[in-house]
NUVEXPA-751817 format. One line per field, with one value per residue (C-alpha): x, y, z; residue number from 1; chain. Coordinates in steps of 0.02 Angstrom, whole numbers. Example, Ala and Ser with C-alpha at 12.3 -4.5 7.8 and 13.67 -1.06 7.14 Angstrom:
u: c(615	684)
v: c(-225	-53)
w: c(390	357)
resi: c(1	2)
chain: c(A	A)
***
This chain:
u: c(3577	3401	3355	3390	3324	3159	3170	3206	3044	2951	3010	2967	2774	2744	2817	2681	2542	2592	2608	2443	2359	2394	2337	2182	2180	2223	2092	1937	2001	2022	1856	1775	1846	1780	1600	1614	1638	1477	1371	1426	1375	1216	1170	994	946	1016	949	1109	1010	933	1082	1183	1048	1064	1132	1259	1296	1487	1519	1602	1490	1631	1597	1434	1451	1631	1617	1658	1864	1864	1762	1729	1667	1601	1471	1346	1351	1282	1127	1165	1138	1134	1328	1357	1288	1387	1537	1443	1282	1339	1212	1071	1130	1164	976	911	1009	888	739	596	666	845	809	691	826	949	829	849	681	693	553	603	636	810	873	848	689	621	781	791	951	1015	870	922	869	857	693	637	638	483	568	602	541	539	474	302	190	272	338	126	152	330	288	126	209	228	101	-39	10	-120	10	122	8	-55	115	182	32	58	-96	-173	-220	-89	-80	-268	-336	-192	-236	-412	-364	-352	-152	-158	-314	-229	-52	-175	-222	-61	-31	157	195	46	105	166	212	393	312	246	341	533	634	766	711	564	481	327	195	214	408	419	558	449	381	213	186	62	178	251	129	122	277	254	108	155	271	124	4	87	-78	-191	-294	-263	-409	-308	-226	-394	-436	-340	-256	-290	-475	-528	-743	-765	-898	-749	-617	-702	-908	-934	-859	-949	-1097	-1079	-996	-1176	-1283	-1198	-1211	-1380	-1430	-1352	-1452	-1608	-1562	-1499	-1658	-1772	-1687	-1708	-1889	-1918	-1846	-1935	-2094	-2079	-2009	-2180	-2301	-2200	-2238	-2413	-2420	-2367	-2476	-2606	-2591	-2557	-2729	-2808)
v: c(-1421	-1490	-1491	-1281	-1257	-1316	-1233	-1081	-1125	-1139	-980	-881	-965	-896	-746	-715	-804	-696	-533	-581	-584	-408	-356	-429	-351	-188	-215	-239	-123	1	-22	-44	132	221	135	212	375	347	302	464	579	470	375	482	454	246	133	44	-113	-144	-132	-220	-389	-381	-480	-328	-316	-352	-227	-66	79	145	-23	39	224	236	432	427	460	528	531	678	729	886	807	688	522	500	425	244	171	-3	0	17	-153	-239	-270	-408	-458	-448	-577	-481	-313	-358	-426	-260	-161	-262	-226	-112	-16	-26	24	191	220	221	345	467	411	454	368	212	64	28	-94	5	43	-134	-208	-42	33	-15	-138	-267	-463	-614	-652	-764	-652	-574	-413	-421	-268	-439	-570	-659	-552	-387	-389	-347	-175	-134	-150	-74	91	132	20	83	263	328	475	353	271	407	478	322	230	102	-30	47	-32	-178	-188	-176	-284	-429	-442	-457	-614	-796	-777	-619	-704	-844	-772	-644	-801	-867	-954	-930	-1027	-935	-828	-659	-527	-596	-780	-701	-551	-589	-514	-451	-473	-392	-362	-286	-399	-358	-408	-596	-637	-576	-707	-646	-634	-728	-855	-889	-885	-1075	-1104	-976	-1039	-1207	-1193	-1186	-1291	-1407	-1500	-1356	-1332	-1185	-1109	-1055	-927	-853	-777	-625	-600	-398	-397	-234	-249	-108	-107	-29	-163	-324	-309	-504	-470	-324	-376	-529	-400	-313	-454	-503	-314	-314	-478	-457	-300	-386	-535	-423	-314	-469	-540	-382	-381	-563	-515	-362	-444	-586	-463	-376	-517	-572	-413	-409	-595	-538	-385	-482	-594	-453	-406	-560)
w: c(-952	-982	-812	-793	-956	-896	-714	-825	-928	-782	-692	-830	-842	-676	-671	-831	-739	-590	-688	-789	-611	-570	-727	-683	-512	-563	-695	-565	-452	-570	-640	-474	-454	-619	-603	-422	-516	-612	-463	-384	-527	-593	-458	-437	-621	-634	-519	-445	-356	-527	-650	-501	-556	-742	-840	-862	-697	-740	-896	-837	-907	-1048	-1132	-1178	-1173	-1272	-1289	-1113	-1090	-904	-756	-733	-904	-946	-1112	-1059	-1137	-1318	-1336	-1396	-1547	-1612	-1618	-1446	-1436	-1585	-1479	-1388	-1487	-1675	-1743	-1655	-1730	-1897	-1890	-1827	-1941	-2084	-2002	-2024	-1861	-1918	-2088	-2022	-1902	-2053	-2134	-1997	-1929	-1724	-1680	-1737	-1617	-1553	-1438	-1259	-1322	-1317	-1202	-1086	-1044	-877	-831	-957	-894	-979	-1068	-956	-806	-769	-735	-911	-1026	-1148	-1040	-1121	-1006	-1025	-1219	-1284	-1173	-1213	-1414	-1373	-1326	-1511	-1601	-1480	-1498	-1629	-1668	-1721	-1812	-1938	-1958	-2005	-2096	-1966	-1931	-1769	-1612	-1602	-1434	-1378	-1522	-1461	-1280	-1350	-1469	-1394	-1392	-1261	-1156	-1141	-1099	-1010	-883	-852	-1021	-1028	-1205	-1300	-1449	-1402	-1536	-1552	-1601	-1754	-1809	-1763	-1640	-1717	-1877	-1897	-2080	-2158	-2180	-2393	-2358	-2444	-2305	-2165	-2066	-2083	-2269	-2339	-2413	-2237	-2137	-2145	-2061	-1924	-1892	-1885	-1762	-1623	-1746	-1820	-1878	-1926	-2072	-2218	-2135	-1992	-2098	-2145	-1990	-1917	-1753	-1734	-1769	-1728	-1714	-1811	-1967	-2073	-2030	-2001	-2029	-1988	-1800	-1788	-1824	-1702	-1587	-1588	-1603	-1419	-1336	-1393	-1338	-1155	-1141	-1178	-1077	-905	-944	-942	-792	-706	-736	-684	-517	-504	-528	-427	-265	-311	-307	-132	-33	-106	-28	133	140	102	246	382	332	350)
resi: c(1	2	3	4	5	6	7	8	9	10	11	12	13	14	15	16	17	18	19	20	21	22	23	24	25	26	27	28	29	30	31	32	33	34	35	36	37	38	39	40	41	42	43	44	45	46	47	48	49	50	51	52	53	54	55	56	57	58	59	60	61	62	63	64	65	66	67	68	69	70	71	72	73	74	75	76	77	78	79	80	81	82	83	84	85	86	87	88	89	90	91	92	93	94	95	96	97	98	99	100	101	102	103	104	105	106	107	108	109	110	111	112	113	114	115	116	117	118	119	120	121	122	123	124	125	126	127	128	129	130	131	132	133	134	135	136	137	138	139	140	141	142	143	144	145	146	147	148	149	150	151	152	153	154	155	156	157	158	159	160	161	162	163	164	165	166	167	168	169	170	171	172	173	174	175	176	177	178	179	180	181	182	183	184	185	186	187	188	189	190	191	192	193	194	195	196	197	198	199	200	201	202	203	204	205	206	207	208	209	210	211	212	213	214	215	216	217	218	219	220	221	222	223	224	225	226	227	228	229	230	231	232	233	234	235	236	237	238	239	240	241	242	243	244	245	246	247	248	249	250	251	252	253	254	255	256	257	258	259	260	261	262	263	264	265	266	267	268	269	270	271	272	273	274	275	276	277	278	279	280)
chain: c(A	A	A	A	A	A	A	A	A	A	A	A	A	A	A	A	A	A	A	A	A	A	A	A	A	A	A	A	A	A	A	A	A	A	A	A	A	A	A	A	A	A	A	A	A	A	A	A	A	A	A	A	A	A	A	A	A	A	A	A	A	A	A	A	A	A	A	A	A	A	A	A	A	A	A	A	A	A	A	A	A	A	A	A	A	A	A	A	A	A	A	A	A	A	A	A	A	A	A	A	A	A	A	A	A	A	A	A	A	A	A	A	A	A	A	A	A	A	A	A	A	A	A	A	A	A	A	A	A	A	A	A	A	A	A	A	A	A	A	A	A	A	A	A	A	A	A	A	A	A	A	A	A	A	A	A	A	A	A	A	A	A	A	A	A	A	A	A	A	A	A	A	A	A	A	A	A	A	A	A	A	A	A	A	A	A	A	A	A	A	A	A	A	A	A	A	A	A	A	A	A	A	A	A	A	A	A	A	A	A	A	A	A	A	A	A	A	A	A	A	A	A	A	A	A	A	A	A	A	A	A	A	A	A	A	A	A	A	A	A	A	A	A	A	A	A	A	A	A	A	A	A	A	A	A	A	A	A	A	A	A	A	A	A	A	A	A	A	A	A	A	A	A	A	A	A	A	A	A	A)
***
């Protein structure tokens, strides 16, 4: 009796297994078959190589775009939000949704920042790709295309020239020239998390500073956090690097002028040489 009990047991185990791998079959196939649909339709507006080599490259497109019962379907897909991307990155979310773009974004504010702004929307890749919209060399410009954008800027009260005055800063010469571990905007403001500076949880208020600092300088002095990383060398802003941004334009001049000169001069006195002794 034991011994058919258990070759009962074990039929049943693989009929499941068996019937759990033509779920799975069915499963790819069929959703090999409805991404086909979407290549067919949007094909000319997604590029397929590209999402084909992201790190999404095995999500079906309805596990992002939801909205989307049937292929065909007469709407387009919604414009995603934060939630579409909940499912699989709930930490990351939750963070946002606490943020400075999260919380505009909550206020009805368009403009604000969400995730396929800064992550893209089909050309996602992991941070340390260089394809990446994220990646240390590339995050400056993709932040940049709102905190450069002077429209932006007034409308919002938002500090002005983030992205010009960083690249101009030891961190962006340095990751500028190949420095990969220099401090990019992420090192300082958060990813996800990202506060105003008058926040007292942001990692760039005053009291914190410290400890964001420190994690790069471990051994630095309190007059690291004296000095400023967007120093704009403008008499308004920051008169001491102005005036040390003049003193240098104005000193070049003279300098190239002089050098100029001394060249000129001495290219003068050699042809006079040489006439000179043709005529003798």
């Amino acid at each position: 009796m034991a011994g058919a009990a258990l070759v009962g047991y074990n039929y049943k185990r693989a009929r499941m297994i068996a019937f759990s791998w033509i779920l799975l079959i069915m499963g790819i196939v069929s959703t090999a078959a409805g991404q086909q649909g979407c290549w067919d339709c949007h094909g000319d507006r997604v590029d397929r190589v590209t999402f084909e080599s992201s790190v999404h490259q095995d999500l079906a497109c309805t596990v992002c775009h939801r909205d989307v019962q049937s292929i065909p379907h007469e709407q387009p897909p919604m414009r995603l939000t934060a939630q579409a991307c909940a499912g699989c990155h709930p930490d990351q979310v939750q963070q946002y949704q606490q943020s400075v773009h999260g919380q505009a974004r909550a206020q009805g504010i368009g403009e604000a920042a969400r995730c396929a702004d800064c992550h893209s929307a089909h050309a996602i890749f992991s941070k340390t790709d260089p394809r990446s919209s994220v990646f240390v060399r590339n995050l400056p410009q993709t932040c940049g295309r709102c905190h450069e954008n002077s429209g932006l800027s007034e409308r919002f009260g938002l500090a002005a020239h983030r992205y010009s005055t960083y690249w101009e800063s030891y961190h962006g010469l340095s990751v500028k020239y190949g420095n990969l571990i220099a401090a990019k905007c992420s090192s300082c403001h958060g990813s996800h998390l990202i506060l105003a500076a008058s926040d007292p949880k942001s990692s760039i208020h005053p009291s914190n500073l410290w400890q964001t600092c420190g994690q790069c300088h471990p051994t630095a002095s309190a007059n690291l956090l004296k000095g400023k990383v967007h120093v704009e060398a403008k008499l308004s802003v920051s008169p001491e690097v102005y005036a040390v941004h003049v003193f240098y334009l104005v000193f070049l001049g003279v300098f190239a002028t002089l050098f100029v000169l001394h060249v000129s001069l001495d290219i003068i006195r050699w042809v006079r040489r040489r006439k000179k002794r043709h005529a003798q």
